[in-house]
C-alpha positions as CSV (number, residue, x, y, z in Angstrom):
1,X,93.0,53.5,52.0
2,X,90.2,55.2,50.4
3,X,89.4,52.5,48.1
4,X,88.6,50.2,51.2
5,X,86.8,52.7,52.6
6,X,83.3,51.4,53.1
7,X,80.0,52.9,53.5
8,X,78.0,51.3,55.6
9,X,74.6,53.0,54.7
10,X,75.4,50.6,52.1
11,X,76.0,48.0,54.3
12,X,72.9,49.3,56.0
13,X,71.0,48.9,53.0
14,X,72.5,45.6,51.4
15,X,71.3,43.8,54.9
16,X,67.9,45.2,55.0
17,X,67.4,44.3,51.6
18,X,68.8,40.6,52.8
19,X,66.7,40.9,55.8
20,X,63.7,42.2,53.6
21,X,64.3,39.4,51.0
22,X,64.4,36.6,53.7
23,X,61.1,38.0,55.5
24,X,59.2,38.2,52.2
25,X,60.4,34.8,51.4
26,X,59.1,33.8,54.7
27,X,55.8,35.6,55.0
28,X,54.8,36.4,51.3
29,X,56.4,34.0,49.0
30,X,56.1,31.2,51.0
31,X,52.7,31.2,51.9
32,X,52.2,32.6,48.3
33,X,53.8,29.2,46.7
34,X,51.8,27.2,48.6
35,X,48.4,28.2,47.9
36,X,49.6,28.0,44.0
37,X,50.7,24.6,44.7
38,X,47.2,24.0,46.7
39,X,45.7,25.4,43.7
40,X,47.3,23.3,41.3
41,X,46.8,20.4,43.3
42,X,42.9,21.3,43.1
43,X,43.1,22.1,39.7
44,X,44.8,18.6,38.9
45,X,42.0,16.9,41.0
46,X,39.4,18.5,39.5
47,X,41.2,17.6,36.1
48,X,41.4,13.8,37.2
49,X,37.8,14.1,38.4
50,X,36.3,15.7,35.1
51,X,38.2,12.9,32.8
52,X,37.0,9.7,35.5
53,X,33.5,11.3,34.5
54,X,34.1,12.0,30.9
55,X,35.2,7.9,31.1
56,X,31.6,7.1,33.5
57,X,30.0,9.1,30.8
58,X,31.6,6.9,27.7
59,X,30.7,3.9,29.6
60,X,26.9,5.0,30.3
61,X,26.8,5.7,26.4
62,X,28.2,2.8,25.1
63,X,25.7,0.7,27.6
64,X,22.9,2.9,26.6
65,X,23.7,1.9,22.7
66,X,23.5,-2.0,23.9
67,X,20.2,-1.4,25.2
68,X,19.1,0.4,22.3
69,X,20.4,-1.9,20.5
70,X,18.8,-5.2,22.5
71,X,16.0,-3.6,22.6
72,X,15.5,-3.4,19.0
73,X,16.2,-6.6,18.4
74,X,13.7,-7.6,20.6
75,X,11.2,-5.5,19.4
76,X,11.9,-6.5,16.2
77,X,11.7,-10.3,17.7
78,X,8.1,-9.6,19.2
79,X,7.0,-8.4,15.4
80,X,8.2,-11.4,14.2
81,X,6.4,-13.4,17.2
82,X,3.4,-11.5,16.4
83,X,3.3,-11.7,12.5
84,X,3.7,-16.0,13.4
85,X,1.0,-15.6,16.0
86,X,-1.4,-13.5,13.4
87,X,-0.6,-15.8,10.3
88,X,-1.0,-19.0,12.8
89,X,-4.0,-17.7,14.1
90,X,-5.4,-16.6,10.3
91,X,-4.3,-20.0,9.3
92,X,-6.4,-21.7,11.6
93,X,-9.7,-19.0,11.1
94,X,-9.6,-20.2,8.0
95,X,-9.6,-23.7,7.9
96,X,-11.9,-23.8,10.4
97,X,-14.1,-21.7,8.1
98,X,-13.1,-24.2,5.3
99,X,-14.6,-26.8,8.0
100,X,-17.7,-25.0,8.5
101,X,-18.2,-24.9,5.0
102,X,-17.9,-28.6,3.7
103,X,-20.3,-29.2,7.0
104,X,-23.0,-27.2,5.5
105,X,-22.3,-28.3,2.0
106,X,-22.4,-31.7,3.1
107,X,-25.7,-31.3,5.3
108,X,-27.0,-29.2,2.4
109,X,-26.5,-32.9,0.1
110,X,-28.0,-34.8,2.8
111,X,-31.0,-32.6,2.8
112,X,-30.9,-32.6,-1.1
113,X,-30.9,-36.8,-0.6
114,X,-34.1,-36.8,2.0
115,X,-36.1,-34.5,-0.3
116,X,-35.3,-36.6,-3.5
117,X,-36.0,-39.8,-1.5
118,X,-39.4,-38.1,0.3
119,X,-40.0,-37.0,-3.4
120,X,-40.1,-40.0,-4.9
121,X,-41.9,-41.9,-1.9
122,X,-44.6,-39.2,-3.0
123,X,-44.5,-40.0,-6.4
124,X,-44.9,-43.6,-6.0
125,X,-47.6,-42.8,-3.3
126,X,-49.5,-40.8,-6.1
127,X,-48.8,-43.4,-9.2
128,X,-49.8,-45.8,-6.7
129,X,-53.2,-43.7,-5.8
130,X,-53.8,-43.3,-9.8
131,X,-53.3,-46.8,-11.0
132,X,-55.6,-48.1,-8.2
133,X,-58.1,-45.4,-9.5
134,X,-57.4,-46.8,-13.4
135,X,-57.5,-49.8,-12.1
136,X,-61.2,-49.2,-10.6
137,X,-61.8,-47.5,-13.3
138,X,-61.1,-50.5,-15.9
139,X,-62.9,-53.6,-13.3
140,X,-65.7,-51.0,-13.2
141,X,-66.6,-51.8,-9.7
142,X,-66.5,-50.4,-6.6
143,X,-64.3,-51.9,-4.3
144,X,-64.1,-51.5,-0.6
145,X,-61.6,-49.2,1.2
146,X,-60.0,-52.7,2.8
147,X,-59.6,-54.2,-0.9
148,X,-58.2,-50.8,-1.9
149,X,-55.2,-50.6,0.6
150,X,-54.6,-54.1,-0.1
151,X,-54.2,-53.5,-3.8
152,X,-52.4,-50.1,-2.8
153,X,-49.8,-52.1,-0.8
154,X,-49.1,-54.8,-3.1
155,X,-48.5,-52.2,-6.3
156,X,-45.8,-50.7,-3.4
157,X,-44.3,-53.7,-2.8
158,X,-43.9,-54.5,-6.7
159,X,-43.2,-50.8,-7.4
160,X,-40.3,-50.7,-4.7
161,X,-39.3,-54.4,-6.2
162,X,-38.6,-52.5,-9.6
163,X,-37.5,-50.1,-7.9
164,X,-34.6,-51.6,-6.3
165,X,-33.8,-53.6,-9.7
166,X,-33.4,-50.1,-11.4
167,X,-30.4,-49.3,-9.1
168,X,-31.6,-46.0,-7.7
């Protein structure tokens, strides 16, 4: 009987280490386990959070480029609107100027005409004056101031006569 013989400090021992296993696993492991599986439940939140902001962050970007990217098209679409408004508006500078221009020109030509006709009214005024004097000059006599103009007006009248004849 020697061989069932049993120690029980070991018996002692094996049920305090059961009793010691069951209390850790109670008081230290369990509680342990759970704030690593609260931990890795905040860690995998945290995880989910950072890559749902990582994805906000992709979407801000890629609406960011479309906006850059509208607005250079549209400031590239004002230039354009601009350089039509400038040429449009150099466009009409210059024909108005062109405008201006043939006005003067042409009152310049109509004061040209006026002079050339207040010219010649002169001219005949004086030839008139001169062959009234030769013609005094060759009656030898003095005639009056009334017999003068009337002489004066007929040599007009026969002067402008040829005058019109002549086509100017």
């Amino acid at each position: 009987m020697q061989l069932l013989r049993i120690d029980w400090n070991v018996v002692f021992t094996i049920i305090n280490l059961i009793v010691l296993y069951l209390l850790l696993k109670k008081f230290l492991i369990g509680p342990v386990t759970g704030i690593m599986k609260k931990r890795q439940e905040m860690i995998d939140g945290q995880f989910a959070e950072a890559a749902d902001k990582q994805k906000q962050a992709e979407d801000l970007k890629t609406q960011y480029e479309e906006m850059l990217s509208g607005a250079k098209d549209e400031s590239a679409k004002i230039v354009e609107d601009a350089r039509k408004r400038a040429k449009t508006e150099y466009d009409n500078k210059v024909e108005a100027a062109d405008a201006q221009a043939e006005k003067i020109i042409e009152n310049a030509h109509k004061r040209i005409e006026m002079e050339r006709e207040k010219t010649i009214q002169d001219l005949h005024s004086e030839i008139a004056g001169l062959a009234l004097e030769a013609a005094g000059k060759v009656i030898g006599q003095n005639s009056t101031d009334e017999n003068n103009q009337l002489m004066y007006d007929q040599f007009l009248a026969k002067a402008g006569d040829s005058n019109d004849t002549d086509g100017e």
